[in-house]
C-alpha positions in Angstrom: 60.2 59.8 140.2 57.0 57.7 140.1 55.4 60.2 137.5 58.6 59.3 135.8 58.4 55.9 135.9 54.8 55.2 134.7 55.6 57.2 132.1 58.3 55.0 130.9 56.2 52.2 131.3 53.2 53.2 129.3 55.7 53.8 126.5 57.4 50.7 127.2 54.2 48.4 127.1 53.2 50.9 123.8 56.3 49.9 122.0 55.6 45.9 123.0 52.2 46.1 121.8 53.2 48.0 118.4 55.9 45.1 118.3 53.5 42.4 118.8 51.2 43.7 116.3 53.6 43.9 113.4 54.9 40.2 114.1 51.4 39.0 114.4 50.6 40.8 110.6 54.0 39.3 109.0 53.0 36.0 110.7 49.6 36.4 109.0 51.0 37.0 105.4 53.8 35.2 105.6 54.3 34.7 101.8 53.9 38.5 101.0 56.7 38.8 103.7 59.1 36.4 101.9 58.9 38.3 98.7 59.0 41.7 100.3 62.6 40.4 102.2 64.8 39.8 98.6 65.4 43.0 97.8 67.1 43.6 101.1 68.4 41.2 101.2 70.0 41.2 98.1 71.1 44.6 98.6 72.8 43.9 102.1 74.1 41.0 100.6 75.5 42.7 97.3 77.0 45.5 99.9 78.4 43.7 102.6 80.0 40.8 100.2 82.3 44.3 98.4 82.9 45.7 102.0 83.8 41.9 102.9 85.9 41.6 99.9 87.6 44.6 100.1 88.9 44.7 103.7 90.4 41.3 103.5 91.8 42.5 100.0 93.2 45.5 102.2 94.3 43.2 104.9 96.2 40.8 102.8 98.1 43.1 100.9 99.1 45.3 104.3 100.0 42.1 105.7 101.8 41.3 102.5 103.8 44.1 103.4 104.5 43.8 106.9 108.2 43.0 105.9 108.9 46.9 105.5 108.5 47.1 109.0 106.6 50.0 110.6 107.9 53.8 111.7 110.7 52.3 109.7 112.6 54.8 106.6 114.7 53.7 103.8 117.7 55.5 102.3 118.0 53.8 98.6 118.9 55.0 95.5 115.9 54.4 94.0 112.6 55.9 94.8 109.4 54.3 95.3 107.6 56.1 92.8 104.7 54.7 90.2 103.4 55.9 87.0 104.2 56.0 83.7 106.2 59.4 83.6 109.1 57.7 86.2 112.3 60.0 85.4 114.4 57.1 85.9 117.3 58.8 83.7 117.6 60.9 87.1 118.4 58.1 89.1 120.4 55.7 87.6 123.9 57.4 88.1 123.0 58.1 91.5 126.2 56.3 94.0 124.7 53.4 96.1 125.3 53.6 100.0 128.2 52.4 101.4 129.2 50.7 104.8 131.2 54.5 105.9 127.5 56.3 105.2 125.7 54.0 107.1 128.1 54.6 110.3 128.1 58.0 110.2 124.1 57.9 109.9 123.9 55.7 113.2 126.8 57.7 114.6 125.1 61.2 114.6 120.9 60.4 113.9 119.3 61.9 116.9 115.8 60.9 116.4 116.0 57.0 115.5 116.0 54.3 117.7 117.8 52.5 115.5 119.7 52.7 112.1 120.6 49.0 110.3 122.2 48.0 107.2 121.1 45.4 104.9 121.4 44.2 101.0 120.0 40.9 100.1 119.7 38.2 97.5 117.2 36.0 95.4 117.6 32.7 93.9 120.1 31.6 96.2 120.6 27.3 96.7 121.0 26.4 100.8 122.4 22.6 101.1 122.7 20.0 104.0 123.6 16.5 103.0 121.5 15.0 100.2 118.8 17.9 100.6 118.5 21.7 99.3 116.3 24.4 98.8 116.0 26.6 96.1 114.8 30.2 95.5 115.8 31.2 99.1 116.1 35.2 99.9 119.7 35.9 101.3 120.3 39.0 103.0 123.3 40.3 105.3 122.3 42.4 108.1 123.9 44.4 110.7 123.8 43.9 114.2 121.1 46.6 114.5 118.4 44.8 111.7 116.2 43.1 114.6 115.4 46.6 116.4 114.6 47.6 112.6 112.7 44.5 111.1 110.5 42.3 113.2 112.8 38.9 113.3 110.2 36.4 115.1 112.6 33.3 116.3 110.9 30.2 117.1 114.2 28.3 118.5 118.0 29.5 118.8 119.1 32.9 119.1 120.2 36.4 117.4 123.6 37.2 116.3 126.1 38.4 118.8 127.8 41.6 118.0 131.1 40.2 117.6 129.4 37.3 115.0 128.3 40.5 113.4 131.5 42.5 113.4 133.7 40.0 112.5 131.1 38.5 109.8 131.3 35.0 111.1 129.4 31.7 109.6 126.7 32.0 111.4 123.1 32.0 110.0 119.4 32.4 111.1 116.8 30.3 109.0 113.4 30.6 107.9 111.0 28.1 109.1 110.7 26.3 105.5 114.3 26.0 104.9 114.6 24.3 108.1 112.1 21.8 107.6 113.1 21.0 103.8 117.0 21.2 104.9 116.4 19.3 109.0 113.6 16.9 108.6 112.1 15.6 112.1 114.5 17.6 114.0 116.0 20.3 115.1 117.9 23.1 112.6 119.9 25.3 115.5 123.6 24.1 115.5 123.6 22.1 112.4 125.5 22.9 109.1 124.6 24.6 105.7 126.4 25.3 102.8 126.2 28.5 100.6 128.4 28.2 97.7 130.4 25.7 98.9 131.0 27.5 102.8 130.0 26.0 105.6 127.4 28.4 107.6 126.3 27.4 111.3 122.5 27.8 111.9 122.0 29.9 115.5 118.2 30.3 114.9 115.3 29.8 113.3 112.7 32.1 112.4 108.6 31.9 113.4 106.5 30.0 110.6 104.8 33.1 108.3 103.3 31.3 105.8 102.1 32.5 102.1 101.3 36.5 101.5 98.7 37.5 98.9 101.4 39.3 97.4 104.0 36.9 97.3 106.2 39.1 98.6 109.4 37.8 100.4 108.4 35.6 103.6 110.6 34.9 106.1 110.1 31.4 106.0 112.8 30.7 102.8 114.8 33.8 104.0 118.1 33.3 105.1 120.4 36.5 107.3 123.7 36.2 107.4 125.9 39.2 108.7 126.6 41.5 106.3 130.7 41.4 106.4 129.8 37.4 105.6 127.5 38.3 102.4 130.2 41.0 101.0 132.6 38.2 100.9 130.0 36.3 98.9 128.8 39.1 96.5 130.1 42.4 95.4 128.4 45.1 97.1 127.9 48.6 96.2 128.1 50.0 92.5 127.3 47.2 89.6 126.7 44.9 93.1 123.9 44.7 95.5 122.8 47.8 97.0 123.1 48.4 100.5 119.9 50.1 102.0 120.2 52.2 105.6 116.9 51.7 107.4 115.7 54.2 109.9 113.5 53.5 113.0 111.8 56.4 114.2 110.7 57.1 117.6 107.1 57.0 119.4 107.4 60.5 120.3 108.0 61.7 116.1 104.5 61.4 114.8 104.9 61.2 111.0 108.7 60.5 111.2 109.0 64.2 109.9 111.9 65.1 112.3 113.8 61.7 111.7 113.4 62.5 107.4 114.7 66.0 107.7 117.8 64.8 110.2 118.1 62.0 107.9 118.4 64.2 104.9 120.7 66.2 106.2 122.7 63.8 107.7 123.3 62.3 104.0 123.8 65.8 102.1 126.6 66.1 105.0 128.2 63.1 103.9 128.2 63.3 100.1 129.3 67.1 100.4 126.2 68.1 98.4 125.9 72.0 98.1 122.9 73.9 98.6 121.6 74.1 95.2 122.2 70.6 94.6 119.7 68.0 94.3 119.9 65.0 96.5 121.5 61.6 95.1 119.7 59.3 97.4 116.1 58.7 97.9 114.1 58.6 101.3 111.4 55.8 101.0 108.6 55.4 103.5 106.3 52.1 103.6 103.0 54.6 104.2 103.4 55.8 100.6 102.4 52.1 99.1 100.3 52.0 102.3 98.4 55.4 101.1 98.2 54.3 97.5 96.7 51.3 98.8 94.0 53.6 100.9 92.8 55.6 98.0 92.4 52.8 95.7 90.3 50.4 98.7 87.8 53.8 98.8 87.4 53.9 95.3 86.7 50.4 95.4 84.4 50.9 98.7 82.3 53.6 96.8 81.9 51.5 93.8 80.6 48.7 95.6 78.3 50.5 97.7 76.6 52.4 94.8 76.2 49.2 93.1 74.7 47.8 96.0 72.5 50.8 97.5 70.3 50.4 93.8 69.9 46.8 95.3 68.7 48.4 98.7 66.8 50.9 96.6 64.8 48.4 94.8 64.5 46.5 98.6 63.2 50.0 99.8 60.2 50.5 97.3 58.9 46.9 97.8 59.0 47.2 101.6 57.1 50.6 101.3 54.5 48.9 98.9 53.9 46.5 101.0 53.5 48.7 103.8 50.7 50.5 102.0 49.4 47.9 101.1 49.1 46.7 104.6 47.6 49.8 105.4 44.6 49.7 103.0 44.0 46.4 104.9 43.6 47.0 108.0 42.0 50.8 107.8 38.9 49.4 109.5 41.8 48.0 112.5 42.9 51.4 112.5 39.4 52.8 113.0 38.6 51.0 115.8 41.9 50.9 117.6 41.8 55.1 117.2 38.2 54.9 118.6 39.2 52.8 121.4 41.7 56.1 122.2 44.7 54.5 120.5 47.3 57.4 120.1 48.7 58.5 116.6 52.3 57.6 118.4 51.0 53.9 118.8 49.7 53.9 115.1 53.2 55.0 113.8 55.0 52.3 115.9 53.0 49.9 115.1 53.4 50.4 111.2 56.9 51.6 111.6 58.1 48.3 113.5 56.7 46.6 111.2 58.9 48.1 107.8 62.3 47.8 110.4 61.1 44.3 111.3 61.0 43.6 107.7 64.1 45.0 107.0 65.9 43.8 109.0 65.6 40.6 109.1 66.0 40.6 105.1 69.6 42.2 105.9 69.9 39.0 108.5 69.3 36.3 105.9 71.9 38.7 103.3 74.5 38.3 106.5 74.2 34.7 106.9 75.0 34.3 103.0 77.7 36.6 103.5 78.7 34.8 106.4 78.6 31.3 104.2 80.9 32.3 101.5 83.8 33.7 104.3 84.3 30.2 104.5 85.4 29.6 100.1 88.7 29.1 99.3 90.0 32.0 97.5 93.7 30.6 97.7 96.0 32.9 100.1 93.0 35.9 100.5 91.4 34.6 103.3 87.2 36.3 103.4 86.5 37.3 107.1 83.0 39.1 108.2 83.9 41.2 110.4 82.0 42.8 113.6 82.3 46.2 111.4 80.7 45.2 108.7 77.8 43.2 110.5 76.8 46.8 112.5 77.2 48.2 109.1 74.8 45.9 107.4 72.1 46.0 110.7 72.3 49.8 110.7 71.5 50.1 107.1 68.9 47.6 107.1 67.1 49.4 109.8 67.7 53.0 108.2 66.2 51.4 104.8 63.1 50.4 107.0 62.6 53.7 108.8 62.5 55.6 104.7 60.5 52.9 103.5 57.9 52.2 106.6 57.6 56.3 107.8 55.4 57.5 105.0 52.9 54.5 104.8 53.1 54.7 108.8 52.7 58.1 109.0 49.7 57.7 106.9 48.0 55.2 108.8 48.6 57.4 112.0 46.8 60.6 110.4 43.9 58.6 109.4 40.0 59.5 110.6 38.7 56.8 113.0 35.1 57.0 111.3 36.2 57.7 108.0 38.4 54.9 108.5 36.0 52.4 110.0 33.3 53.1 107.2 36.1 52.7 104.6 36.5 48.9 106.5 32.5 48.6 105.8 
């Protein structure tokens, strides 16, 4: 155990010592130290801003799309398919769903936890006295839609399920609407009007504020049950479509059960034969969510191969350097050797040195990083995150190993006479 430990602290007061002498060389040529750190940090700069760039890109867009809801499966008409070569002569004579389908769904699905209803509505005017709001998302919901969609209320309450049933004039709000409509007060029990009936607002939904997107927010959203919005609008063919969401359970990884049962469910119901095609599309929020994936690592790997010719660039003017260091100080080298100064402290000594270097030119390309999270880029909001700062240290230091091992391990092979006379 002692053996061990003065082991441990020979190499520990080794490392110190090669640490010391590498600050003590940048120290002495501190200019030739500046100039060594752009390239690195230029490249960790150039690499860490994409990374930076991209994630919150990523970020804002899933976020964008947090209104899908999540373990959550859509039966449409439509499917959510992109590309030029969209058949959509298939779908367009496909039947929409209808309130019976949607019943016997929730009657006999198995493997949800929930099943809902819903079909909404742009463009639609809310009024309260002298004051409206414009371009306000409508949509009529069945009692089931909370356990389906995340509905965040700030004040009031849900729907009961005989407000539901019975599609009374009842609303819930979104936090915009409330403050255009209610100014300095309170939106739960007061009136609206939607084309010219009287709706009662029960609740009002959390503030979300703007998506990168600009997909629908909830705060100038409006629900309304869904027997109140057919009396409003025509649903179902040459009306709004009706759309049967689906929330799986924890224990169905993949939703794979819930789609098949869900399939079936639906063939059962439109007496579809065996050889036919379905008429009805199952939609899952991790297709745009996988699109999204493989375009972000495209986008990753473009960003990093621009930037690692940055690093690359960094690299050969830390090795120069490091050469160059070593021509100086060969005599140094001679005498420490002489002194019995092992090839291990030689190596250290020039290899802390390069990762010194390195790293803290990948500091200073942090820091700028760091300064431009903080520009307005409108609703993308730039956040550094702790991923990214391991990922700039760990590649500034592995950029200071290549760079520093051959003029290190050059110094460490080196003669201690040969080397002293070559100081003479």
């Amino acid at each position: 155990m002692q053996k061990a430990y003065k082991i441990l602290r020979i190499y520990t007061l080794l490392v110190w010592e090669s640490f010391s002498f590498a600050v003590q060389s940048l120290r002495a040529n501190w200019l030739r130290t500046i100039l060594s750190l752009f390239g690195v940090t230029i490249g960790v700069f150039a690499i860490i801003t994409v990374f930076t760039v991209v994630d919150s890109l990523e970020r804002s867009i899933k976020e964008s799309l947090n209104f899908l809801g999540k373990d959550v499966l859509y039966i449409q008409k439509w499917p959510w398919v992109f590309g030029p070569e969209y058949p959509w002569w298939k779908y367009v004579n496909r039947p929409v769903n209808t309130y019976e389908e949607y019943e016997f769904v929730a009657r006999y699905a198995q493997n949800a936890s929930a099943v809902a209803l819903f079909a909404g509505r742009g463009g639609v005017v809310l009024q309260s006295g002298s004051f409206s709001v414009e371009e306000v998302t409508l949509r009529g919901v069945t009692y089931t839609y909370s356990a389906v969609a995340n509905v965040e209320l700030a004040e009031g309450r849900y729907f009961l399920p005989h407000e539901i049933d019975n599609g009374l004039n009842v609303a819930i709000i979104g936090h915009e609407i409330a403050r255009t409509l209610f100014p300095n007060r309170s939106a739960v029990g007061k009136d609206i009007r939607l084309k010219g009936r009287k709706l009662r607002v029960i609740g009002v939904m959390k503030r979300e504020g703007a998506n990168f997107l600009g997909a629908p927010s909830s705060d100038k959203s409006c629900i309304v049950p869904f027997l109140f919005f057919s009396k409003l609008y025509r649903v179902g063919k040459d009306g709004r479509e009706p759309i049967i969401a689906l929330k799986g359970k924890e224990s169905d990884v993949g939703l794979m059960r819930l789609e098949a049962e869900a399939r079936g469910l639906m063939r059962r119901k439109r007496a579809l034969r065996p050889t036919e095609e379905d008429n009805f599309a199952i939609n899952r929020p991790e297709f745009l969510t996988n699109q999204l994936n493989a375009i972000f690592a495209v986008l990753n790997l473009a960003g990093g191969v621009i930037g690692s010719f940055a690093m690359l660039v960094g690299a050969f003017g830390i090795a120069n350097i490091m050469f160059v260091s070593v021509k100086e100080r060969t005599s140094i080298i001679g005498v420490q050797k002489s002194l019995g100064a092992k090839n291990f402290f030689i190596l250290n000594q020039f290899l802390f040195e390069a990762v010194f270097l390195s790293l803290f030119g990948g500091m200073i390309g942090l820091f700028l990083v760091w300064l431009i999270s903080f520009a307005s880029l409108g609703s993308l909001e730039l956040e550094l995150t702790l991923s990214n700062i391991l990922r700039g240290v760990v590649l500034s230091a592995v950029v200071g190993v290549l760079s520093g091992i051959l003029p290190a391990w050059s110094a460490a092979r080196l003669d201690p006479v040969k080397a002293i006379r070559t100081g003479e």
